[in-house]
Each structure stands twice: as C-alpha cells, then as structure tokens.
C-alpha positions in Angstrom: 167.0 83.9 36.5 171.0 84.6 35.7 172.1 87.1 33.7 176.0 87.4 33.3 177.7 90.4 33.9 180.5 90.4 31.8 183.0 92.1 34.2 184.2 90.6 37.4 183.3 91.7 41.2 186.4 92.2 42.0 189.5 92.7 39.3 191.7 89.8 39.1 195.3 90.1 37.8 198.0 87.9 38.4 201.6 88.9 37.2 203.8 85.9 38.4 202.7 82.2 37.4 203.2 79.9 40.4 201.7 76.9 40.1 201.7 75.8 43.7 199.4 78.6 44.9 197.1 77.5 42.1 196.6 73.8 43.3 196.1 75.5 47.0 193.4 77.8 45.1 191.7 74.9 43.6 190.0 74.2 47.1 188.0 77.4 46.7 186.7 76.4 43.5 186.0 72.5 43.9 186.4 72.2 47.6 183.7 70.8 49.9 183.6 74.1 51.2 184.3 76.0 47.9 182.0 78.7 45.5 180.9 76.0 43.4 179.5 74.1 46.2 178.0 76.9 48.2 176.7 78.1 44.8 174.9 74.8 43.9 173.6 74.2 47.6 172.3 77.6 48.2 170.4 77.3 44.7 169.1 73.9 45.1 167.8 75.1 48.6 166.0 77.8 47.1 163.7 75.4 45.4 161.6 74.7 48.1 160.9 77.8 49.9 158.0 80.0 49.8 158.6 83.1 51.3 159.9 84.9 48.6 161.9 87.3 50.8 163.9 84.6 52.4 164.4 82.8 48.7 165.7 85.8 47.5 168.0 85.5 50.1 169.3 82.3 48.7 169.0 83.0 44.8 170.9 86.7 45.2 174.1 84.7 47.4 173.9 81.8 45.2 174.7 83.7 42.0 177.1 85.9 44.1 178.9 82.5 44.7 178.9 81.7 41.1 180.8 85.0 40.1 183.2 84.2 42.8 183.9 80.7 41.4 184.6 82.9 38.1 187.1 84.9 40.2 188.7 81.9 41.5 188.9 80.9 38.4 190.4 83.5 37.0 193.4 83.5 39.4 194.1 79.7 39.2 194.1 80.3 35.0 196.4 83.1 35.6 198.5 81.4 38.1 199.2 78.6 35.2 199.1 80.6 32.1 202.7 79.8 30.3 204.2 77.5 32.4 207.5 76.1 31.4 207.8 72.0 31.9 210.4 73.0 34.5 207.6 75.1 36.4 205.6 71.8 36.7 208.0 69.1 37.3 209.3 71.7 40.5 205.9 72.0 42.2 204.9 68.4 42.9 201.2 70.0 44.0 200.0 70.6 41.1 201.6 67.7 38.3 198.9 65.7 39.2 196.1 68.1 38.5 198.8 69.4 35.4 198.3 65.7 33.6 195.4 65.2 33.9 193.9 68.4 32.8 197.5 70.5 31.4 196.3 74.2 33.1 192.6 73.8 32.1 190.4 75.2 34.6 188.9 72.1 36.8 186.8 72.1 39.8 188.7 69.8 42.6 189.4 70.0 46.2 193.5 71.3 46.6 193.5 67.8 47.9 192.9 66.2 44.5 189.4 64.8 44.6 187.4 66.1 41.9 184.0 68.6 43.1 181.3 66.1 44.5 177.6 67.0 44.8 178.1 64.7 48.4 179.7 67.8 49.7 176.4 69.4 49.4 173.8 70.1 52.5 170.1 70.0 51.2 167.8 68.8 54.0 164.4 70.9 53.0 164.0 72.5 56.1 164.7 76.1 56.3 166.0 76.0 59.9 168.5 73.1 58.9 169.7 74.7 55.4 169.9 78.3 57.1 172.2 76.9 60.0 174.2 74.5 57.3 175.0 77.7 54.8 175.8 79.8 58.1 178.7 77.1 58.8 179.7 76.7 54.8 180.1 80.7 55.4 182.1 80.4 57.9 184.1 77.1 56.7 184.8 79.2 53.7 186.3 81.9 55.4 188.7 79.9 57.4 189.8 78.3 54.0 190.0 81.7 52.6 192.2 82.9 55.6 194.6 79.7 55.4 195.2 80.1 52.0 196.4 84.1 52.8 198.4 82.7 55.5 200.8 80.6 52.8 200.3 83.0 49.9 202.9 86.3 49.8 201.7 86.9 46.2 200.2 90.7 47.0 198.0 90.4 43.6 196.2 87.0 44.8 196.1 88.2 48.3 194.4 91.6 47.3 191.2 88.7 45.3 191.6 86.6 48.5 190.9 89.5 51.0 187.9 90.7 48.4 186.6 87.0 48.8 187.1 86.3 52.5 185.0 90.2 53.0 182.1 88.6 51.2 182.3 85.1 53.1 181.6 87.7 55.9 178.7 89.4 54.5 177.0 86.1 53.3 177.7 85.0 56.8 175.6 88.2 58.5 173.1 87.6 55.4 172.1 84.2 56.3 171.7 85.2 59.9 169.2 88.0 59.2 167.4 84.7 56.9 167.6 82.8 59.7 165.6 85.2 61.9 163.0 86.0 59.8 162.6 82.4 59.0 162.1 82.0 63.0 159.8 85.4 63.8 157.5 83.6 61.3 157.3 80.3 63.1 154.8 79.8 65.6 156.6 79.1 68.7 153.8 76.4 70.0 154.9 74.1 67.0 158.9 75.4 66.6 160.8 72.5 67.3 164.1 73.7 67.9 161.7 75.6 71.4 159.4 72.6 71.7 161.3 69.6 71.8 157.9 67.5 71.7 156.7 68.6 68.6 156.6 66.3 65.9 156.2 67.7 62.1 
C-alpha cells in the first residue's frame, strides 16, 4: 500500500538551532490537529468505504500526511541538532520535552501531552468522516498560520508555507469527496435532507 519515497515533498534545511520554535513545531507532528493524526484518521477511515474512488481519496491524503509528518520532523530534528546545555536551560519550552527525550524526535502536542489516538475522529459514516477531515483541514491550517505568525526563521517559514499550501489542497480534496459521496445518495433516504429517516 506505502512505498517510501526517499526524498522529501518539500526540501527542508534548517541553518540556526532554536529550540523554542521546535517545541511550537511539535504541535504539527503530535498535535490533536497534527500530520500524525490526520494521517492515522484519514487511514483508519478508509477501512470502511466501498467506493473505491472516494477511498482513494483518503488512502492518497493519508500517506500525503505521513510525508509531511516526515517534514515536520525533519525541521524539529534540525531545529535541536547540537544544542549547547545553555540553549536548553534558556528556552523553558522545550526542557521538558529536552529530559524526557534529549532532541529525539517525539510525537506531542507543543502543549506537552504526548500524541493520543482520542484526538482521532472515526465515526463510519462517510458524511460524518468527510465533514470531520474537512475541519482537521482547516484546524491544521490555522495551526500552520499561527506558528508563521511567531516564527521569523525564513528557512522554517519557507516548509511552513509549503505545508499550510497543502492543508489547502486537502481542504478542496475532501470537498470534491464530499460531493460525490452525496450525488451518490439517494435523496429519499439522505438524512442530512430528510430529517425522518432512520438508518
């Protein structure tokens, strides 16, 4: 199903370690509304479907998601790489994260809390998972633009803005999912039209 590419989407090179952008970073790759996240929902929604259109939807922007988790990755590795003790003991954001895992990459939330499966939204109904990734699109975005408006680090910026573009396109993707999923219905038994039926 996966094949790795071994090249990124987007190149990712980081001069200046500074540890405080990578605990803000850490959102996108452990967040509730992070790549790892939208990577494992959109994947274990896929299992379910049966139009194979509309579940190629979901398999092609679920291993999408799991490059950019790579990306993220990347950035927060090169963020940390050769930090002095000084570096850490000055940027109170990230000693936490720096004793419990040194600069090892680990999914959490820039909050702290380590990646939960509870952030997931898997309800097996293709009108309810199509509107939930819509919003995790979106959500991801705004993360994506908050974290651009406290970064002035032009090489992070320049994966940022790559990222936030393809929040956009998953965004628009999901929509077109969503109304194919609805010309197929039949609007006698839709429920989101006919609030009486009962499936």
């Amino acid at each position: 199903m996966f094949k790795h590419e071994k090249q990124l989407f987007h190149p990712v090179a980081v001069e200046r370690p500074n540890p405080q952008y990578a605990a803000l970073l850490q959102e996108q790759l452990g967040g509730g509304n992070g790549e790892l996240k939208a990577a494992m929902q959109y994947l274990s929604q896929s299992f379910r479907i049966k139009d194979q259109k509309i579940k190629d939807l979901f398999l092609d922007i679920a291993a999408e998601e799991l490059g950019h988790m790579e990306m993220v990755a990347a950035v927060v590795h090169q963020l940390t790489r050769n930090l002095s003790d000084e570096d850490v003991r000055n940027n109170p954001s990230f000693a936490p994260y720096f004793v419990d895992h040194t600069t090892g990459v680990y999914p959490t939330a820039a909050s702290g809390f380590p990646y939960s499966a509870a952030s997931m939204a898997v309800k097996g109904d293709l009108i309810a998972d199509l509107t939930e990734d819509l919003a995790a699109e979106q959500k991801a975005r705004v993360t994506y633009d908050n974290i651009l408006r406290l970064s002035d680090d032009p090489d992070v910026n320049d994966v940022i803005k790559f990222l936030r573009e393809r929040e956009i396109v998953h965004f628009q993707r999901f929509g077109e999912g969503l109304r194919l999923a609805k010309d197929k219905m039949n609007e006698k038994n839709l429920y989101f039209i006919n609030p009486s039926f009962d499936k």
